[in-house]
matplotlib code that plots the C-alpha trace (Angstrom):
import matplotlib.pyplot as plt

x = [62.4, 65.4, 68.1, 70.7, 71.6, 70.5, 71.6, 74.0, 75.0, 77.9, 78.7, 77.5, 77.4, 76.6, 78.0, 76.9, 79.0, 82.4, 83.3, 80.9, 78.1, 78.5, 74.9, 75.0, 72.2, 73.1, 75.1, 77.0, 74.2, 74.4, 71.5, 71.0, 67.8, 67.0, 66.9, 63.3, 61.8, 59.6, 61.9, 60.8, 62.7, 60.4, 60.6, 60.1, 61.3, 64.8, 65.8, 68.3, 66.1, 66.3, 69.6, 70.4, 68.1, 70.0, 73.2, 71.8, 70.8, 74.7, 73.4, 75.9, 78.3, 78.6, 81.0, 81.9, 81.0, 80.4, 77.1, 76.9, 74.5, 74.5, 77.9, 80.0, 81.1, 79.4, 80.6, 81.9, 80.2, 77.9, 74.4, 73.8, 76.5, 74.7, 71.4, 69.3, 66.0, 64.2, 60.9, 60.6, 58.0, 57.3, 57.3, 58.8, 56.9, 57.8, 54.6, 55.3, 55.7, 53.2, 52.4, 54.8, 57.4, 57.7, 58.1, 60.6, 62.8, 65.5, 65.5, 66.5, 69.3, 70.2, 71.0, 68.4, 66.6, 63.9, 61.7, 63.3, 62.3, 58.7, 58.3, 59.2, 56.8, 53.9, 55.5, 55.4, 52.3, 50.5, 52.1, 50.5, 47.6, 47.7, 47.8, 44.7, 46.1, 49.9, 49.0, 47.7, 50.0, 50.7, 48.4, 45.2, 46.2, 44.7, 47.4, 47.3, 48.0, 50.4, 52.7, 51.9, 53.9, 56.4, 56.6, 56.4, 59.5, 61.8, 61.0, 61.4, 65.5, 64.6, 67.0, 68.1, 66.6, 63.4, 63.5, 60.8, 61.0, 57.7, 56.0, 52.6, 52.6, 50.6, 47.7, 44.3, 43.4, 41.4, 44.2, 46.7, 45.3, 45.1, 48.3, 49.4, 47.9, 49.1, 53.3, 52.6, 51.2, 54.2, 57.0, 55.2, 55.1, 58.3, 60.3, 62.9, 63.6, 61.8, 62.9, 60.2, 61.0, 57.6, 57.0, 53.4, 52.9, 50.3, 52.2, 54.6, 52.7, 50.6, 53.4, 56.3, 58.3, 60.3, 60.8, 63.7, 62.7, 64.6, 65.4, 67.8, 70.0, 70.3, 68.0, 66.0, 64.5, 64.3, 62.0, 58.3, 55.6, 53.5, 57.1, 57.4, 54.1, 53.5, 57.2, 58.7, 62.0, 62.1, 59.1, 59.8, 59.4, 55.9, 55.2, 55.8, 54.3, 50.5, 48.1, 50.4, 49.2, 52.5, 51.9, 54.6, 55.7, 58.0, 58.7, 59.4, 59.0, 57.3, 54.7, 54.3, 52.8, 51.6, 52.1, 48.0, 48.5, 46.8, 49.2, 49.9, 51.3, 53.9, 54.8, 58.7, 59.2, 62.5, 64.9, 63.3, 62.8, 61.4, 59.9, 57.4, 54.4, 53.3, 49.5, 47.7, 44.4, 42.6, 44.3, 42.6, 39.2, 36.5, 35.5, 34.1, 36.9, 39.7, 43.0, 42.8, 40.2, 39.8, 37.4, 36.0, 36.4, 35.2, 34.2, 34.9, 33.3, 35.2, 32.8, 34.2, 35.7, 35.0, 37.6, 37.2, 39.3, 39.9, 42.0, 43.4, 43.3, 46.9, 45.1, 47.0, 45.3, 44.1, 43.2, 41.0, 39.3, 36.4, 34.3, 31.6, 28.4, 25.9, 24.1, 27.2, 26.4, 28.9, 26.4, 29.2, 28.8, 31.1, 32.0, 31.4, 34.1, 35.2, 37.6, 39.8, 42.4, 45.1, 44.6, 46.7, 50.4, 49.7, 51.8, 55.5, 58.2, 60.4, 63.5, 64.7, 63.1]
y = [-78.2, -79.6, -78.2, -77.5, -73.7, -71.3, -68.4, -67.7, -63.8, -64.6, -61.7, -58.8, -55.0, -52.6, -48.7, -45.5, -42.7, -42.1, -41.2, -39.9, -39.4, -43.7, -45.1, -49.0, -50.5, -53.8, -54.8, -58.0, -60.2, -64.3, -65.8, -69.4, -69.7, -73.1, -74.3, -74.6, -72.2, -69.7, -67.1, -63.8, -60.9, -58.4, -55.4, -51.4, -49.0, -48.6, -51.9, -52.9, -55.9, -54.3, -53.9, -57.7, -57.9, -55.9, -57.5, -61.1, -59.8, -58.4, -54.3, -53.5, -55.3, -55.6, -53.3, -56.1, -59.6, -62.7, -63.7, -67.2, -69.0, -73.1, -72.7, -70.7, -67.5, -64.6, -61.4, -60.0, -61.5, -58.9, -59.6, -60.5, -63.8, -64.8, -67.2, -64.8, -62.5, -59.9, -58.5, -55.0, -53.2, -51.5, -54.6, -52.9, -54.3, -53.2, -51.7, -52.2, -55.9, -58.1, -60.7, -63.4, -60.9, -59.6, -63.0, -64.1, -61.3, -62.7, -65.9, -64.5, -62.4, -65.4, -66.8, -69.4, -70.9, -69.3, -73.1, -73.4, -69.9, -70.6, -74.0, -71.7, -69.0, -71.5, -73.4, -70.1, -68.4, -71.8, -71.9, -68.1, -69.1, -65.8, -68.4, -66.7, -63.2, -64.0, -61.6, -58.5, -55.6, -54.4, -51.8, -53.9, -56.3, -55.5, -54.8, -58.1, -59.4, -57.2, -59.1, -62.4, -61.4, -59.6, -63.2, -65.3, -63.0, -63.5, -67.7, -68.4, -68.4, -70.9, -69.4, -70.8, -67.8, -65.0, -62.1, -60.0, -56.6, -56.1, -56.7, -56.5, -52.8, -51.4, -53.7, -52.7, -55.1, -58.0, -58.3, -58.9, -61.4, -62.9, -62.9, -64.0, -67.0, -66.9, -66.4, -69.6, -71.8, -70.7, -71.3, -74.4, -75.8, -74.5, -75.1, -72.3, -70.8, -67.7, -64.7, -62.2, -58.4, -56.8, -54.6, -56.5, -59.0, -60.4, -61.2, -62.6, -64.7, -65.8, -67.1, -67.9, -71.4, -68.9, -65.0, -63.0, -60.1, -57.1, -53.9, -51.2, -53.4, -56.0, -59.7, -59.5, -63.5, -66.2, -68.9, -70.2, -68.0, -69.5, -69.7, -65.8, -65.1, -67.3, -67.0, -63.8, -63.4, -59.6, -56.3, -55.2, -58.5, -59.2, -55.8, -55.9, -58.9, -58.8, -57.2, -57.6, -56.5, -55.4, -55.5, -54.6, -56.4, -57.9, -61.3, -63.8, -67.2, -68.1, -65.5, -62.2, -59.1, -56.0, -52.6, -52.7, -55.0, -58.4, -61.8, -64.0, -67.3, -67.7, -71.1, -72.3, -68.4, -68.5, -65.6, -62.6, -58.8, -56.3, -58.1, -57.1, -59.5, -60.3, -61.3, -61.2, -60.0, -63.3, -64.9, -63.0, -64.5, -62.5, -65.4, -64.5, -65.7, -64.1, -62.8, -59.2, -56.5, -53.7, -51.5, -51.7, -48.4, -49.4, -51.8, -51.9, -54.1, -55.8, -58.1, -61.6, -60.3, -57.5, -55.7, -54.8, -51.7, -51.7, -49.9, -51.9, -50.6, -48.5, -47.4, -49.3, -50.3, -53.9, -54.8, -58.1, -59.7, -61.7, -63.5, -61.5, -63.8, -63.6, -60.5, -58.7, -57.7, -59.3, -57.9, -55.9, -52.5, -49.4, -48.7, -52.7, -53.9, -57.3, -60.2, -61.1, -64.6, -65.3, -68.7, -71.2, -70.7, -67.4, -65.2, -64.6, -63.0, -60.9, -59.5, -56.7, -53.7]
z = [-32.0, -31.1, -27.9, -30.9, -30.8, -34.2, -32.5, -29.8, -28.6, -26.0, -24.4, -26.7, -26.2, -28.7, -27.6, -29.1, -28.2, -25.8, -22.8, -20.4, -23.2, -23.8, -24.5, -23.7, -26.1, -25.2, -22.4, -21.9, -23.8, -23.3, -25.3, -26.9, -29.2, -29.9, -33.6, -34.7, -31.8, -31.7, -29.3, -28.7, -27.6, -25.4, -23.7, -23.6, -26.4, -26.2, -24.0, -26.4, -28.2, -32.4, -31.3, -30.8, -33.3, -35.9, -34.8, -35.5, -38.9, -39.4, -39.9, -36.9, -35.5, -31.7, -29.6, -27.8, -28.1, -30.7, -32.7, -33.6, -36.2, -36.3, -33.7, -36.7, -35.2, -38.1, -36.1, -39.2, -41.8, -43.9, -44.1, -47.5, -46.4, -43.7, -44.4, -42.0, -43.6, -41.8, -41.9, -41.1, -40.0, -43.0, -45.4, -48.3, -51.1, -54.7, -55.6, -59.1, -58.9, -58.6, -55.2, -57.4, -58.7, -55.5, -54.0, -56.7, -56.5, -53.8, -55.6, -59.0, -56.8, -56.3, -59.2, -58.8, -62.4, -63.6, -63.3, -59.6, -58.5, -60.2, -58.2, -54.8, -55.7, -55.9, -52.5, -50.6, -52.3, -51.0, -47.8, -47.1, -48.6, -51.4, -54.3, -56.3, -55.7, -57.8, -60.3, -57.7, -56.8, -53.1, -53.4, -54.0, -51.2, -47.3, -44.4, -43.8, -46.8, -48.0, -44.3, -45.6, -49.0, -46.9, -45.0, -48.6, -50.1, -46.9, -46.1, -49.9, -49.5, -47.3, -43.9, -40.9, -39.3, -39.9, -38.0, -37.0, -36.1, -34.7, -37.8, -36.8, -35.3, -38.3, -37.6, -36.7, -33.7, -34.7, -37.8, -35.4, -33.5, -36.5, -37.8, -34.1, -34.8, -39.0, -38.0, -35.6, -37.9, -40.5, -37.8, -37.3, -40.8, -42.2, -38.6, -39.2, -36.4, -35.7, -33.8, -33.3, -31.4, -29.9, -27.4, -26.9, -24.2, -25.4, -28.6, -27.1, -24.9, -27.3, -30.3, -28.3, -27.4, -25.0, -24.3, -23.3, -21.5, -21.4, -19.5, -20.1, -22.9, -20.5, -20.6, -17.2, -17.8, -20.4, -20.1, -21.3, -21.6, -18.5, -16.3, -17.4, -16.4, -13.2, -11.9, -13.0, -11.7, -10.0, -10.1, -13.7, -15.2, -13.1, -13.9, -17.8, -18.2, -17.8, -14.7, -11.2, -7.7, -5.4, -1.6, 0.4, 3.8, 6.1, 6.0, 9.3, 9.5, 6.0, 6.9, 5.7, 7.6, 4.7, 5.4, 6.3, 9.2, 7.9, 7.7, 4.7, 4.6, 2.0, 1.6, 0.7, 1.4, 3.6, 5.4, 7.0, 6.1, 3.6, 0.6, -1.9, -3.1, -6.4, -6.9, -10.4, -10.1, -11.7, -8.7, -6.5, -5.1, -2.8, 0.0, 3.6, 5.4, 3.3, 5.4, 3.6, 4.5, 1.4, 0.4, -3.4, -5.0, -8.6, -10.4, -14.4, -16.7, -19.7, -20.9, -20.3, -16.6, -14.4, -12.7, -8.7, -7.6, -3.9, -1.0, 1.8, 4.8, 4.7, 1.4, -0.9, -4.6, -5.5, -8.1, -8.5, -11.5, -12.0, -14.4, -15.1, -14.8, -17.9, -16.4, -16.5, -12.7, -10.4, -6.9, -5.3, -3.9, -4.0, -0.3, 0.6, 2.7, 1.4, 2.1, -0.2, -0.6, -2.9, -4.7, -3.1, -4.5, -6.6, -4.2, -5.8, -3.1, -5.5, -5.7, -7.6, -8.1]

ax = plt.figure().add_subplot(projection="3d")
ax.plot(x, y, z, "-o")
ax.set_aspect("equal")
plt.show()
């Protein structure tokens, strides 16, 4: 991966409608994606993210705004001119085609040789590990491996950029963690520059170089998953992203007094007033000489980690999880009064609603 831009958006907006009825789908977008990234665009239904999407591809064309591949400005340039593919969510497969046919088809569009697109089709049938199933049509092949054709047919071309519009929706679970992993190891091998649209955290936490979070057609954050998750930016990133406990306080002096009464320190937290906390619940630990006083309400087991639900003392919810030892029993109590302690440096101040 290199710090040479695939993709650019500089100040795009995409408009639906006049007047007072104007729906802004995208609104004044600035976005680099790196050549040879894995870059995923996440958020809600209806944040604007198919829209950029869509853009990119060259199916609309931005209100406002430029879209830029490899630095040349493609604003206006149809689809079929630009060396982007997509993969939809439906994949779209002829079902009267075979796995190969299938495959071959954009090649022969074209105008590639028939002994050049038959040298591709064995490249990419290899590369997605479908090599004994050439022959098959869609309909014999699983979910699973009808996507991996889907994903053979738009990297044969060979584009600067594959797009993904959440192509992994129609999967049963344990399938898509699988192809989590699949997509990686293909943006890995073939290094084109992927750029993948979920509404799925965990996708995008698990595949991607970097994610662009999004709200309301606007980009909220942009950074790696772990700077995401640990230092979200405002509430609706730390809340979109994974599990978040939000306390409410006041703070003075790098301290900070909750609503319930007890007193955190905050370190490198600076100025003074109305704030609101951030705390995952895996960085929450149950010690005897914690700062914060709740009451556990529930506990709910998830195999690998339990889940501790408790009010503070103002009756706000925590939530806390913990490894759940191998009886499963983690020997708390409903109506036990515990202490609780963030790990050192897990508290995020944030701004924003």
């Amino acid at each position: 991966m290199t710090e040479e831009a695939a993709v650019e958006a500089r100040n795009a907006a995409r408009y639906y409608g006049s007047g007072e009825a104007t729906v802004k789908a995208l609104d004044d977008v600035s976005l680099t994606i790196r050549k040879g990234e894995f870059f995923t665009l996440l958020g809600p239904s209806g944040c604007g993210k198919t829209t950029l999407l869509r853009l990119i591809a060259g199916f609309e064309t931005p209100t406002e705004g430029q879209i830029l591949l490899s630095g040349r400005d493609i604003t206006d340039i149809p689809p079929n001119r630009r060396r982007v593919n997509t993969v939809f969510q439906s994949y779209a497969l002829f079902p009267h085609l075979s796995v190969a046919r299938n495959i071959a088809f954009g090649l022969e569009m074209l105008g590639q040789s028939r002994a050049e697109v038959g040298r591709r089709v064995e490249e990419m049938l290899d590369l997605v590990r479908l090599d004994r199933m050439a022959d098959r049509k869609p309909a014999m092949l699983s979910g699973g491996q009808q996507q991996r054709v889907a994903l053979a047919r738009a990297l044969a071309p060979a584009p600067e950029v594959l797009l993904l519009d959440e192509p992994l929706s129609a999967l049963d679970l344990k399938l898509r963690k699988e192809m989590q992993l699949e997509l990686k190891r293909l943006q890995t091998e073939t290094g084109i520059t992927f750029v993948f649209v979920t509404h799925d955290q965990e996708e995008a936490l698990t595949m991607s170089d970097r994610i662009g979070v999004m709200r309301s057609g606007r980009l909220q954050q942009v950074g790696g998953p772990r700077e995401i998750y640990n230092g979200p930016v405002n509430r609706f990133v730390a809340d979109f992203i994974g599990e978040t406990n939000f306390l409410k306080g006041m703070l003075e002096g790098g301290r900070v007094r909750l609503a319930s009464g007890e007193s955190l320190e905050v370190p490198g937290a600076a100025g003074q007033g109305e704030v609101t906390l951030a705390i995952r619940p895996e960085q929450i630990r149950i010690t005897d000489d914690g700062p914060i006083e709740a009451t556990l309400t529930q506990t709910v087991y998830f195999g690998t980690d339990t889940h501790c639900h408790l009010h503070l003392r103002d009756g706000t919810e925590i939530v806390a999880r913990l490894q759940s030892p191998p009886s499963g029993e983690v020997g708390l109590t409903t109506g036990e009064t515990l202490r609780l302690a963030p790990v050192p440096g897990a508290v995020q101040v944030l701004e924003g609603d």
